[in-house]
C-alpha positions as CSV (number, residue, x, y, z in Angstrom):
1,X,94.8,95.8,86.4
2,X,96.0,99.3,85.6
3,X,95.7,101.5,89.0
4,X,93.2,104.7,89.5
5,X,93.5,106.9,91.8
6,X,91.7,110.5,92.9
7,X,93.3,113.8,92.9
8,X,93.7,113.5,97.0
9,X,95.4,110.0,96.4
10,X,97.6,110.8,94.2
11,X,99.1,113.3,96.3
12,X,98.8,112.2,99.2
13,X,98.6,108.5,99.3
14,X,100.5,108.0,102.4
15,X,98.6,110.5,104.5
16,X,95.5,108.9,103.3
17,X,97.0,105.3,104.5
18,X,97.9,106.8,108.0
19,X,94.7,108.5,108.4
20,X,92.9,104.9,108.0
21,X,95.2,102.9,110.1
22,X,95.2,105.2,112.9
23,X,90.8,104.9,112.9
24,X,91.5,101.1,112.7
25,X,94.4,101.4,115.5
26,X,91.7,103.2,118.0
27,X,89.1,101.0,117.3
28,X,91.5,97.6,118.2
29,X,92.5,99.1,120.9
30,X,89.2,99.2,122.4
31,X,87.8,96.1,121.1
32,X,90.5,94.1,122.5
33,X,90.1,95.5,125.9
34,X,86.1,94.6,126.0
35,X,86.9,91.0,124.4
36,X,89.3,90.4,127.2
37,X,87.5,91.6,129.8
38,X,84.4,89.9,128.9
39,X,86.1,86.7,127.7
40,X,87.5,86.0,131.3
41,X,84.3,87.3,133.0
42,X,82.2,85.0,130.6
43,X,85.0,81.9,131.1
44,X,85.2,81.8,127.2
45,X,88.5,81.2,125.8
46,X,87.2,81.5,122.0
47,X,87.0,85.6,123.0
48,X,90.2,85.8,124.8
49,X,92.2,84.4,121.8
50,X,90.1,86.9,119.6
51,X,91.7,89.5,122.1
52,X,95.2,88.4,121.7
53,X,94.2,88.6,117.7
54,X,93.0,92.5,118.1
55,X,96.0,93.0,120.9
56,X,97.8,92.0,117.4
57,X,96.0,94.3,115.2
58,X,97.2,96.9,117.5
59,X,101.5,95.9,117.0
60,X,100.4,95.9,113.3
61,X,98.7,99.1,112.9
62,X,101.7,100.6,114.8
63,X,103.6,98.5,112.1
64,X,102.1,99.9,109.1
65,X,101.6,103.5,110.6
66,X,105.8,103.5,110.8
67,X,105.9,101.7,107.6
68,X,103.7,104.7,105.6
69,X,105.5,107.5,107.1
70,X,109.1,106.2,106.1
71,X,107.6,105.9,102.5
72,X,106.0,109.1,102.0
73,X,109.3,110.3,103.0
74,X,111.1,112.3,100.0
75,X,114.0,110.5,97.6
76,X,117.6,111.7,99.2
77,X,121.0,110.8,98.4
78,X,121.3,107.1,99.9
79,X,117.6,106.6,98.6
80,X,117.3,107.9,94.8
81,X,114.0,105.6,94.4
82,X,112.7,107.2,97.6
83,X,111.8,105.6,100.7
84,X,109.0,103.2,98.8
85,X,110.2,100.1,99.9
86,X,109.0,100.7,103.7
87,X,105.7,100.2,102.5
88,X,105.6,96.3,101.5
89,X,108.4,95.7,104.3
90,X,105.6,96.7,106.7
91,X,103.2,94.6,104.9
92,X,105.6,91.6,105.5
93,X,105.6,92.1,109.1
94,X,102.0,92.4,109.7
95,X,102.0,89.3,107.7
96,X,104.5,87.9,110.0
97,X,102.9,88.9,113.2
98,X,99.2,87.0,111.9
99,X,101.3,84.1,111.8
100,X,102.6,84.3,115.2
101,X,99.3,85.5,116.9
102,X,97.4,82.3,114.3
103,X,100.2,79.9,116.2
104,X,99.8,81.2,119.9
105,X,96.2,81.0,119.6
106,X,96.3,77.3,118.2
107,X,98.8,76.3,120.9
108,X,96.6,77.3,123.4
109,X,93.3,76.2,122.0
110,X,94.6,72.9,122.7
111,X,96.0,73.4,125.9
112,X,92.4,74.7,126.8
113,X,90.5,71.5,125.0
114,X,93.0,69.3,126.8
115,X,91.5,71.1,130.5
116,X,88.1,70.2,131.6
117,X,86.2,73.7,132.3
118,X,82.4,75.4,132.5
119,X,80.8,76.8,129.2
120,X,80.8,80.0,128.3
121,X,78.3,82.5,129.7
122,X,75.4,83.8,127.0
123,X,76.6,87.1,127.5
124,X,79.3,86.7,125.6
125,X,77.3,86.1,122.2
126,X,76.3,89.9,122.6
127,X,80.0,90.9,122.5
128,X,81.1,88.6,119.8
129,X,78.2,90.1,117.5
130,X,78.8,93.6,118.1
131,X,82.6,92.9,117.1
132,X,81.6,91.1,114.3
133,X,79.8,93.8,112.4
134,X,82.1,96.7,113.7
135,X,85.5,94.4,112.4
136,X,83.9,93.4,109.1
137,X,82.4,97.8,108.6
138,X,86.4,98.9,109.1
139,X,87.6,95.9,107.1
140,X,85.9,97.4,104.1
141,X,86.7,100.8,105.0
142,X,90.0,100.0,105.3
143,X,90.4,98.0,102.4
144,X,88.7,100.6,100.3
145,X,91.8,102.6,101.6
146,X,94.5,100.5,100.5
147,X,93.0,99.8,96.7
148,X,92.8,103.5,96.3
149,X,96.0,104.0,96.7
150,X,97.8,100.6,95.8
151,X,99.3,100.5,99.1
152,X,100.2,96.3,100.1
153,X,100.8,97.9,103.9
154,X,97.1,99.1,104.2
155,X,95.7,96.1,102.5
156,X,97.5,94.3,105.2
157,X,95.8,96.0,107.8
158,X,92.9,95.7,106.4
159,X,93.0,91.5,106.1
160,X,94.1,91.6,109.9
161,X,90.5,93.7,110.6
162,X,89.2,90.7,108.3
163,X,90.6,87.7,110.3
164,X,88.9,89.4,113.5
165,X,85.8,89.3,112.0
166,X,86.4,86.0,111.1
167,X,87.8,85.0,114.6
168,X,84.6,86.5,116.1
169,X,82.5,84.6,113.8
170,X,84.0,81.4,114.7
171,X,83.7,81.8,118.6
172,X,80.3,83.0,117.8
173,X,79.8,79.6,116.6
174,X,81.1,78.2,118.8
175,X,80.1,79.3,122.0
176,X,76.6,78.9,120.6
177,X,76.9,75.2,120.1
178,X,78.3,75.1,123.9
179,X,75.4,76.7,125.3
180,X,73.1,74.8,123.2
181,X,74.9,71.2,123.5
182,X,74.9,71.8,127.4
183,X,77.7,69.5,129.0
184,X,79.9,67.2,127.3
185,X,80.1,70.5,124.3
186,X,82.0,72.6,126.6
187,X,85.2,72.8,124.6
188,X,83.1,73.7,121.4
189,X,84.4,77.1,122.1
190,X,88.2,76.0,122.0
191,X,87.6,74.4,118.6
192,X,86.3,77.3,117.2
193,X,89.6,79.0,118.4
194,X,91.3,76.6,117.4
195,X,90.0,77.2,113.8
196,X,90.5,81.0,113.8
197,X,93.6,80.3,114.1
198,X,94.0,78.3,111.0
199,X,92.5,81.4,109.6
200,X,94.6,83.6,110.6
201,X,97.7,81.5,109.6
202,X,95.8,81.6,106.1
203,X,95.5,85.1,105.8
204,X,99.3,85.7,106.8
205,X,100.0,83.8,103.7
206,X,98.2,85.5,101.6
207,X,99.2,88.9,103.2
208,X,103.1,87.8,102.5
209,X,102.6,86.9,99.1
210,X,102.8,90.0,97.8
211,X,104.6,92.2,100.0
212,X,107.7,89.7,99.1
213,X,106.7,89.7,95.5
214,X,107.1,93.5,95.7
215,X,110.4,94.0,98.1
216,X,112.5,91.2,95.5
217,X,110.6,93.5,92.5
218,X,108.6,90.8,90.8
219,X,107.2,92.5,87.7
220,X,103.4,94.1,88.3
221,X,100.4,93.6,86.4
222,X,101.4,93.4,82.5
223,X,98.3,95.5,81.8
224,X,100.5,98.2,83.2
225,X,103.6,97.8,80.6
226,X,101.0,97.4,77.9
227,X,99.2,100.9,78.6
228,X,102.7,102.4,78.7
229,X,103.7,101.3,75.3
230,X,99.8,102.3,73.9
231,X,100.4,105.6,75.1
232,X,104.0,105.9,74.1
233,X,103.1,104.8,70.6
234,X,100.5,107.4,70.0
235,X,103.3,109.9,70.4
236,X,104.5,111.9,67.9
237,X,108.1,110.3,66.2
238,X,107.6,107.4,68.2
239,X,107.9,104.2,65.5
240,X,107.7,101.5,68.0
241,X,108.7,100.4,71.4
242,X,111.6,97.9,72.8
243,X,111.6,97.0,76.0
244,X,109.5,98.1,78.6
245,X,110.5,96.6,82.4
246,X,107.9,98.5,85.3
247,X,108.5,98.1,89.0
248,X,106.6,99.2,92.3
249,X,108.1,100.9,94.8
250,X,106.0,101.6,97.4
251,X,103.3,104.1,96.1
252,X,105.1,104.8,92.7
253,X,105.5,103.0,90.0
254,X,108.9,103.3,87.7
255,X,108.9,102.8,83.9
256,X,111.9,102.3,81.8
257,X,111.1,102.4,78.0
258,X,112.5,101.8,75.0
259,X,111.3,103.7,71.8
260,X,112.3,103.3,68.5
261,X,112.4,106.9,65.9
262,X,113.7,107.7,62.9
263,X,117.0,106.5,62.1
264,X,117.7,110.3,60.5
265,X,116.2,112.0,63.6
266,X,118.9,114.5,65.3
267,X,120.0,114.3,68.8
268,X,117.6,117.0,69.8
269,X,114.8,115.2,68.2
270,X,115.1,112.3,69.8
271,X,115.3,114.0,73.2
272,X,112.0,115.6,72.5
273,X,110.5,112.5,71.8
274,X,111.7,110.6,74.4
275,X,110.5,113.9,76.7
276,X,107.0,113.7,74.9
277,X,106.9,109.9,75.5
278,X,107.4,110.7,79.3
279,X,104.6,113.6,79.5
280,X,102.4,111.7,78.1
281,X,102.9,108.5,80.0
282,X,103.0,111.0,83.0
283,X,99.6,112.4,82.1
284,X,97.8,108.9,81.2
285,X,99.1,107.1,84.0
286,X,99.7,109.7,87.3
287,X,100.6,106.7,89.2
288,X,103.6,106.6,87.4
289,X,106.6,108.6,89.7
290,X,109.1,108.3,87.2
291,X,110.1,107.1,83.3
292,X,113.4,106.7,81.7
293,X,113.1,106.9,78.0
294,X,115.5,105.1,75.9
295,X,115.9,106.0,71.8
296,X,116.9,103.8,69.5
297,X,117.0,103.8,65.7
298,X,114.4,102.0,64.2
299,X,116.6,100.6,61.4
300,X,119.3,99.7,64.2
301,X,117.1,97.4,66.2
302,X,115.5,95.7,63.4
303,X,118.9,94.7,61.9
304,X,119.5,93.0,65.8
305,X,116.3,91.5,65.7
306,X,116.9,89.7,62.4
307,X,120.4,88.9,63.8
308,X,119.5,87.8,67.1
């Protein structure tokens, strides 16, 4: 899939990122506090391990905020490419850290079904479904975010507002079969836990995916080469195209191109193809940061193809 993106976005995708994550990091923050306090008040353990997974959410917004400000920063000397690769790092830690927060929670899910204790109190219901919708609103806000502006880091942060819905959902469920059940259904609120956690776990995975894809540069969406060599070959002098190899780095993407022109051309026409080949790509596809344009004779390279 070939990226859009809005004037804003474009220029400042990072800013956008940060201004999403820190709304998400305020909101965590105070979630996790009423979860906790009501989960030990209401003896439900279901709602204290969905604390620890907000508690978490908090670490990984922090994450991500440090991981979209060292990628907006500027290309220098040591970093010619920029600063992009911050971006999916983060990703990969959030990632990380839903894994850690999915395996705490399951550890002690057990512990908790292995201890006889009372059910949870009713109260705790009302909690669960206010977090519910208020997780699952600033999942899709969030997410909306991080397709906007192709960022894996947001996206990240978005999945982790996802699995707290999800976690919320679950101890909803489960707290409500305790209540109903009555004794001998007390620990339907730990297995409910015990199952968010295998849903957090889930969504790590699919959170690292990517972000790993990205940082060992694993080739993006072919519909993206294919655009650059449609707009490259509507281009004036432009007989074909060779190779064409696109990475991510962070926000940008990087194109390197091979053209093919008129065996006859002179040096200085080639370079104004090859610099009309790059405004044009720059002006079809903004998301692109940066493309290195490579002439070849058109003569030359079907000789080697006939060779090869």
């Amino acid at each position: 899939m070939v990226p859009t993106s809005s004037e804003f976005q474009k220029k400042n995708p990072a800013q956008a990122g940060i201004r999403s994550t820190l709304v998400g990091l305020v909101l965590n923050a105070t979630l996790a506090a009423v979860k906790g306090v009501a989960g030990v008040l209401g003896n439900s353990y279901a709602l204290i391990a969905d604390a620890i997974e907000s508690a978490s959410d908090i670490l990984a917004s922090v994450v991500v905020l440090l991981g979209l400000k060292m990628a907006g920063k500027p290309a220098d000397k040591n970093h010619p490419y920029g600063h992009g690769k911050f971006e999916p790092l983060a990703a990969a830690v959030v990632g990380l850290a839903l894994v850690g927060a999915g395996i705490l929670i399951a550890v002690e899910s057990v512990r908790e079904i292995a201890t006889p204790h009372h059910a949870p109190a009713p109260f705790t219901l009302v909690v669960l479904l206010a977090v519910v919708v208020a997780k699952e609103l600033l999942f899709r806000y969030v997410a909306g975010v991080g397709a906007s502006v192709e960022s894996l880091a947001v996206k990240a942060d978005a999945w982790h507002h996802r699995s707290d819905a999800l976690t919320s959902l679950a101890a909803f469920v489960g707290i409500s079969i305790a209540l109903i059940g009555g004794p001998g259904y007390e620990s339907a609120d730990d297995f409910a836990a015990l199952i968010a956690a295998a849903i957090i776990v889930l969504n790590a995975f699919l959170i690292l995916k990517p972000a790993l894809a990205e940082l060992i540069d694993t080739a993006p969406d072919p519909a993206i080469g294919e655009k650059v060599r449609e707009v490259a070959g509507a281009v004036a002098g432009v007989l074909g195209t060779h190779k064409c190899h696109v990475r991510k780095v962070g926000f940008d993407y990087f194109v390197d191109l091979d053209v093919l022109c008129d065996p006859d051309a002179t040096i200085r026409q080639g370079h104004d193809v090859a610099h009309d080949v790059g405004e044009a790509i720059h002006a079809a596809l903004p998301f692109v940061s940066k493309v290195l344009v490579h002439v070849e004779p058109a003569d030359d390279y079907g000789r080697r193809s006939r060779e090869g």
